[in-house]
N, C-alpha and C positions, 0 to 999 in steps of 0.2 A: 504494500500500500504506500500511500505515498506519504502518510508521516515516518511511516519505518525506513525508507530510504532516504529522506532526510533526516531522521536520528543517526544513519550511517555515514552520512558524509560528514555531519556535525562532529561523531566521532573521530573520523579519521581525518579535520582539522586539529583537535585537540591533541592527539597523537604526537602529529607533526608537530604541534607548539608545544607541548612537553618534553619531545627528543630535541628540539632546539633552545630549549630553556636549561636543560639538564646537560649538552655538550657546551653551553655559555658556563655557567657555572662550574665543570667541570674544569673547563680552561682557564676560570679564575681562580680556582684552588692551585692548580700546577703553577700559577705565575706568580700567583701570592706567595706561593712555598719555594719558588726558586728566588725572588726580590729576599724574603726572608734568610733565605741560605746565604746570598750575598752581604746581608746587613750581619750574619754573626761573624763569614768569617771576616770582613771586614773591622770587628769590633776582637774578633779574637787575635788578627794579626796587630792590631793597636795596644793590645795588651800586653804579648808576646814583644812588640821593638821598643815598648816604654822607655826602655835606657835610652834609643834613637828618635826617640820623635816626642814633641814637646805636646801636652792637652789640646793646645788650638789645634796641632794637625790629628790630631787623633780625632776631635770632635768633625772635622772638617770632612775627614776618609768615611765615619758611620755618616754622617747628615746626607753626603753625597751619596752613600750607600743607599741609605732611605729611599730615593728619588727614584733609584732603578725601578722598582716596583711598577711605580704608575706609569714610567717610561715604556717599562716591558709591556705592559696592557693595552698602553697608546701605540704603540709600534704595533703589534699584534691586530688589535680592531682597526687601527687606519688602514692594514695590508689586506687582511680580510672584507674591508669595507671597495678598499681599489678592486680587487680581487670580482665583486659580485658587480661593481660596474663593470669591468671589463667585459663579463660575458654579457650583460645587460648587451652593451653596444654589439659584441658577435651576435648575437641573436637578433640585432637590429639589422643587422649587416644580412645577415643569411637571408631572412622576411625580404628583405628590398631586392634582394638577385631573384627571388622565384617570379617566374612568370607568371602575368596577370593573367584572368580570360577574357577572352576578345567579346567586345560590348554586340550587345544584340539588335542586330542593325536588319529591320525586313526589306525589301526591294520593292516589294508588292503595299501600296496602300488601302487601306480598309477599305470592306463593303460600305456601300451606303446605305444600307441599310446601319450600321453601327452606331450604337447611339451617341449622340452628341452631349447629352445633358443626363445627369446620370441622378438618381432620387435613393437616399438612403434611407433606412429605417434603423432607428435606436431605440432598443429597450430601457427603459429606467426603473429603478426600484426604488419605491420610497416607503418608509416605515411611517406608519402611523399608530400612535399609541392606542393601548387598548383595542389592536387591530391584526389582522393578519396583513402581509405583504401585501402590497398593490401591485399590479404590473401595467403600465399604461403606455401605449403605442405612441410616437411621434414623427412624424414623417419629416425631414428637412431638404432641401433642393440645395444640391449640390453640382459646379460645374467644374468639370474635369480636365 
């Protein structure tokens, strides 16, 4: 029926936006945990040269370290985002080289008998309270 096969499609939109919600997310755990791998050992090698390297540079290696994170995420969704234009535009590319069909051109013009002036009929429904549906007929002249 035709709600059941709209519950079906309705499903397998949601599908799709849940496997694409859960590999974003997915991809933010790996990048947050590789920025984080970078801020320790960036703070463990500052610990480690203490005798070489004065607080200001130490604080300056972890702050800088911080930053990879959102960088890594930026880099990632901006190349991802190039990425789905790119095919964006293939896809416009390939559409524009297919061949059109050729327009529907007769050689022969209409009987005369064909009508010239064409009269349509529209149904309307109108609800009236404490009523059942109306159905009323109206004719309009239409020229073609």
């Amino acid at each position: 029926s035709f709600i059941k096969y709209n519950e079906g499609l309705v499903d397998d939109n949601v599908r799709s936006f849940y496997l694409n919600m859960m590999s974003n997310r997915w991809l933010s755990t790996r990048l947050e945990v590789t920025g984080h791998c970078v801020i320790f050992i960036s703070a463990l090698t500052s610990v480690l040269r203490s005798n070489h390297m004065d607080a200001a540079q130490a604080g300056l290696a972890i702050s800088a370290a911080m930053g990879v994170t959102q960088s890594l995420s930026w880099v990632v969704r901006m190349y991802s985002e190039l990425e789905v234009n790119i095919v964006a535009v293939e896809r416009v590319n390939e559409y524009s080289a297919l061949t059109t069909e050729r327009e529907l051109v007769s050689t022969s013009p209409p009987h005369k008998e064909w009508p010239q002036k064409v009269v349509s009929s529209i149904r309307m429904c109108q609800f009236v309270t404490e009523k059942d549906w109306i159905l009323s007929s109206k004719t309009s002249p239409s020229l073609c």
